[in-house]
N, C-alpha and C positions, 0 to 999 in steps of 0.2 A: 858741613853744618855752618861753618865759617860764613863762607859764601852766600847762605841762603838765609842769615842776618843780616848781612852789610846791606842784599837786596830788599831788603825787609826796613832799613834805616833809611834808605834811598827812596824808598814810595815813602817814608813816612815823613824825611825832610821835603820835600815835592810839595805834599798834601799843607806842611806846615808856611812855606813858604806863599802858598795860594791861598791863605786863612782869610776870612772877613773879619776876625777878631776886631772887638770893642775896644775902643783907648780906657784907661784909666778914668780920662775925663767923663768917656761919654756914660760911664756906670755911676757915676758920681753917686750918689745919695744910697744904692744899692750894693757898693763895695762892704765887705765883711765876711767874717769865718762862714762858713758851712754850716747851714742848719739841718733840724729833719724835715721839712716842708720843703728842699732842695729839688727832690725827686718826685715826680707823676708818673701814673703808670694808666692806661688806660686798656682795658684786656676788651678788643675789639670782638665781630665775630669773623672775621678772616685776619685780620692781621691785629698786630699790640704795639701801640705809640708810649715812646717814653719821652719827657722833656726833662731836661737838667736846667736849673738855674744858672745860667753863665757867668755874670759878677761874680759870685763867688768862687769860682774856678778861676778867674782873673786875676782875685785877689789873692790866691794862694800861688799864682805861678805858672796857670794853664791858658789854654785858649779850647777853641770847641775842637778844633783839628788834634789835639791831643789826649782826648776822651775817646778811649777805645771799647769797643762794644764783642766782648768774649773772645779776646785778641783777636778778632777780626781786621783784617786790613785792605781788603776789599769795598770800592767805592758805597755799592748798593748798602752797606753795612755801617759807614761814616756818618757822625751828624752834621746837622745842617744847622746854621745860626737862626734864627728865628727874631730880628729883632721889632718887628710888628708889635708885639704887645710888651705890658711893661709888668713885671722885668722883663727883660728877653732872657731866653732858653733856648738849648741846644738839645733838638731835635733828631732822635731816631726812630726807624720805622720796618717791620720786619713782616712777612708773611705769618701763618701758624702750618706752614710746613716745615717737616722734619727735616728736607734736603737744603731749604736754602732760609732757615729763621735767625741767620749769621749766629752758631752757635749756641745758641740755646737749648737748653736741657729739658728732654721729653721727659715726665716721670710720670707712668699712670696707677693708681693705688687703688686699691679694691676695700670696700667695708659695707656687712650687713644694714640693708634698708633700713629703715624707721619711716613714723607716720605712714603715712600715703604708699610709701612703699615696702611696708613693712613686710610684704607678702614675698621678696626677693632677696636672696640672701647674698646677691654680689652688684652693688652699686658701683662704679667706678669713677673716679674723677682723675683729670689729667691736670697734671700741673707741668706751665713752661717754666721754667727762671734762666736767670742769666747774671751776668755783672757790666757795669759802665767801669773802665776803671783810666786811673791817668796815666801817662806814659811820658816819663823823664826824660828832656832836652840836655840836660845836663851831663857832662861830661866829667870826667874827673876822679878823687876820689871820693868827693864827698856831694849832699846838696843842700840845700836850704830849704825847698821844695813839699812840703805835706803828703805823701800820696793818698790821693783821691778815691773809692770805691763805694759804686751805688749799686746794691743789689737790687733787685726787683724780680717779682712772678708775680704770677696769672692761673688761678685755680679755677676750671671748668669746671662741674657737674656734667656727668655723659648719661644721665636720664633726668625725664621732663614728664610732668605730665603735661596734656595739650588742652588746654586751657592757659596756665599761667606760671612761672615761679618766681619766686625772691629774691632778688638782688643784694647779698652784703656786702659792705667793700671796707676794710680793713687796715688799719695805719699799721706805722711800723716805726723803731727806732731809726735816727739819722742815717742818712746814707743808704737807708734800706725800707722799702716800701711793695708790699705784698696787698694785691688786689684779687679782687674773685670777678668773673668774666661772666658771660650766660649763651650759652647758642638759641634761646626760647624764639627770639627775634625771627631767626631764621628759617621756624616751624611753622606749619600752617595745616591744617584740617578743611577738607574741601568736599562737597557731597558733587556724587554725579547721576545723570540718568541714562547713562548707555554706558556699553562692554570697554570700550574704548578708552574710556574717560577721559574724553573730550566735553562733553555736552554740562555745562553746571544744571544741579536740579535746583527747579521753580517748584516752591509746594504750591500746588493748586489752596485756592481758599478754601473747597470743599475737605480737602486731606489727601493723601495716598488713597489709593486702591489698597486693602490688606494684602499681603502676597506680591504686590508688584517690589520689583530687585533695588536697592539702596547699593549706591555705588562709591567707595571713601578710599578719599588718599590724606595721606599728610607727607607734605614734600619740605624737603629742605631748601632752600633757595640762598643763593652766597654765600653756601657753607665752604671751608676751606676741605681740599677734596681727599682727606684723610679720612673722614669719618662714613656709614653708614647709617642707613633710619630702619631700627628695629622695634617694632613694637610689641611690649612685654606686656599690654592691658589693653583692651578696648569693652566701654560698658557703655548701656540705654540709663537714664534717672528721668523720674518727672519732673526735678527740677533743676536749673541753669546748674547754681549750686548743690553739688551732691548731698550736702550735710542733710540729716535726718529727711533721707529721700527714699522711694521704694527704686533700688536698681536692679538691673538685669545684665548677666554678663554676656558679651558676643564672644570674648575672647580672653584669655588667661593661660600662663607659662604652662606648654604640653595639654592645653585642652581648649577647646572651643564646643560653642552651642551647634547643634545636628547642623542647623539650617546654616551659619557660618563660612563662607570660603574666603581661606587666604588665596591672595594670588600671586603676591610678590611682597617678600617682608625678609629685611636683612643683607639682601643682594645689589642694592642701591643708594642711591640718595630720597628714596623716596618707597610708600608701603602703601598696597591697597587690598584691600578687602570689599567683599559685596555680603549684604544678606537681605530676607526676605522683609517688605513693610507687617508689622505687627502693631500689637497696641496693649498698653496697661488693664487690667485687668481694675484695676483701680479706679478708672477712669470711663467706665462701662454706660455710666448715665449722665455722660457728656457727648455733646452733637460730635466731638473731634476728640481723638487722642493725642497729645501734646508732650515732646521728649527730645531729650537734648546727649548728643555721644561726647562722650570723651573718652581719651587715649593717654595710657603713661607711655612715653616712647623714649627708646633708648639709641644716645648715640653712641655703636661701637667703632674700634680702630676695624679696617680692613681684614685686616689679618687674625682677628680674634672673634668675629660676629659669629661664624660658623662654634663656639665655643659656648655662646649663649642659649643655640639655638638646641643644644645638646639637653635633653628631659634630665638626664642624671645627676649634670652640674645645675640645677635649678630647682628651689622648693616650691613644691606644686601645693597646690590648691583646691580644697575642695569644693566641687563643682554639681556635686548630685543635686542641687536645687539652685540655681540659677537666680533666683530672683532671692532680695533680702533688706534688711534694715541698711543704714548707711553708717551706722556706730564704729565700722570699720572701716571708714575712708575720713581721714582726721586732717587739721591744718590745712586746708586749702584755699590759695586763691587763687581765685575762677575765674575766668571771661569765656561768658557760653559760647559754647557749637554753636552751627547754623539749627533749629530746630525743627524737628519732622513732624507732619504731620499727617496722623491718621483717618479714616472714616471709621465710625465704631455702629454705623447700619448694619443690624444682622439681618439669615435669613429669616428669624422667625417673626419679623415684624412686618416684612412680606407678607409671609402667610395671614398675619391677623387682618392684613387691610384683602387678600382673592377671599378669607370666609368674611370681612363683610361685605363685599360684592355679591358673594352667594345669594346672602341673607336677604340682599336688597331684592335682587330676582326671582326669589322664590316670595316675596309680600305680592310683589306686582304680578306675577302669575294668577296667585290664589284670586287676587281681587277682578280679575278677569273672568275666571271660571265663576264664580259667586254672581257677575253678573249675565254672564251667559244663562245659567239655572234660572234668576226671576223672570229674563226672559222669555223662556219657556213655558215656566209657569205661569204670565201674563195671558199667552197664547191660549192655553189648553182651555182657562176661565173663559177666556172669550168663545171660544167652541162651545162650552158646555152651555151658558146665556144662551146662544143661539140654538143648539137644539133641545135645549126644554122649551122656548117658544114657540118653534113649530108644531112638540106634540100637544102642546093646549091648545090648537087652533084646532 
């Protein structure tokens, strides 16, 4: 143990001796105690940047080489001086993987939905933290020295719905500064028109064909590769915003509509589903039917998705009528889907346009025959003139 100090002192005098450390002079006007606006936290969607204020580390005894980030002493885990902007800070920068987030503490906590989600009884968020803290040069028995310690975390939300959500971000006493993060960024809702989904769907300006296949993904893109994309809701609304809208559900925890197929949900970075083009009922004496999807989608860890996907650990919903008011979809904000659209031509309007064709052909008929007969009858009169004249003769 001895040993694996000394080497531990040895990287640490190294690191200190190669410092870019500030003089006194050049902090001039920014020298002074430790405030709480010392620390930034910024909770990326792949990695979390922290900056320290350095003057003030300066002035109590430190440099940035002696800011240790969760007794890390591993280069990639060092900050970096930052003197570009004013004040300058001392810069760290971590992935949000477990293996290598230089120490940082994965904590993921579960608590029943509300609003929007109220329909789910295990929401989860993860939260990283960690500590900045200083690290004494000093020898001896005693020091003169403050020690230094900046806590910080990062509170994900691991469900979304896909449309949008709320960014809060939260201050904290000195030395300690706790921020909330969002992965939304990295979610995306995409329609397609083939099996493949490759091909993006073009709505004709006429509408879909009823019946023809709706093709949807929502993919994650530069998500840090812990997580999966499970989706826990997908629904039709007549409008962008669901609020007081007539919607329809495709999909809901352990049930989905007849017509519905998942294809791939929970198993990746990415979920798709297809179903058949329909249209509002509501919307019946409009040249087009006009609707917009949206999706609550869940990011779970790897190792737990199959846990969601379980009917027993999830409160279901009832689903015997599909369609309904929107008084149950509260608090949201929205930035619509791509919107679908339908043709709402049925057949029986066919039909009314072959019977008046009928009707047309059977006028022009009659009026044919009608003159065929006077014809006839013109004839017969002229027969009959002619022979009463020849028997008066």
């Amino acid at each position: 143990m001895g040993k694996m100090k000394f080497e531990a002192f040895l990287l640490l005098a190294t690191v200190v001796s190669r410092s870019t450390q500030l003089t006194l002079n050049e902090c001039s006007g920014n020298l002074r105690r430790p405030e709480i606006t010392d620390i930034s936290v910024s909770c990326g969607t792949s990695s979390i940047d922290l900056a320290v204020q350095i003057c003030p580390v300066i002035y109590t005894g430190y440099n940035e080489s002696l800011l240790i980030l969760n007794h890390m002493l591993e280069p990639a885990c060092r900050g970096t001086l930052d003197d570009t902007v004013d004040p300058p800070v001392a810069r760290f920068n971590f992935p949000l993987n477990m293996t290598n987030a230089c120490g940082s503490v994965f904590r993921t906590t579960s608590a029943a939905g509300t609003g929007v989600f109220s329909d789910f009884s295990n929401i989860q968020t993860v939260n990283i933290s960690g500590i900045i803290q200083s690290s004494d040069p000093t020898t001896g028995t005693v020091t003169y020295n403050a020690e230094l310690k900046y806590y910080y975390s990062c509170a994900y939300p691991l469900e979304y719905l896909i449309n949008n959500t709320q960014v809060d971000v939260s201050a904290s006493s000195i030395a300690v500064r706790d921020n909330n993060g969002s992965f939304i960024s990295t979610l995306s809702l995409e329609l397609f028109s083939d099996a493949d989904f490759t091909q993006s769907m073009v709505m004709p300006r006429q509408g879909l064909e009823l019946r023809s296949t709706v093709y949807v993904e929502v993919k994650a893109t530069n998500l840090t590769g812990q997580y999966n994309v499970l989706l826990d809701r997908c629904y039709a609304s007549i409008s962008p915003l669901p609020t007081n809208s007539t919607f329809f559900n495709l999909f809901v925890p352990c049930s989905q509509d007849q017509f519905t197929t998942m294809v791939l949900n929970g198993q990746s970075q990415s979920a798709r589903f297809h179903f058949p083009a329909f249209r509002f009922i509501e919307q019946q004496n409009e040249t087009v039917s006009t609707y917009y999807l949206h999706c609550i989608t869940r990011l779970c860890e790897i190792s737990t998705c199959s846990t969601f996907m379980q009917c027993n650990n999830r409160r279901r919903r009832d689903t015997r009528d599909g369609t309904g008011s929107a008084d149950v979809i509260t608090d949201m904000h929205t930035i619509t889907s791509p919107e679908i659209v339908t043709k709402t031509e049925t057949v029986g309007s066919k039909e009314e346009i072959a019977v008046g064709n009928q009707g047309d052909s059977s006028a022009v008929g009659l009026a044919v025959g009608v003159g065929v007969l006077a014809f006839a009858c013109l004839v017969a009169l002229c027969v009959a003139v002619v022979f009463y004249n020849r028997l008066k003769h």
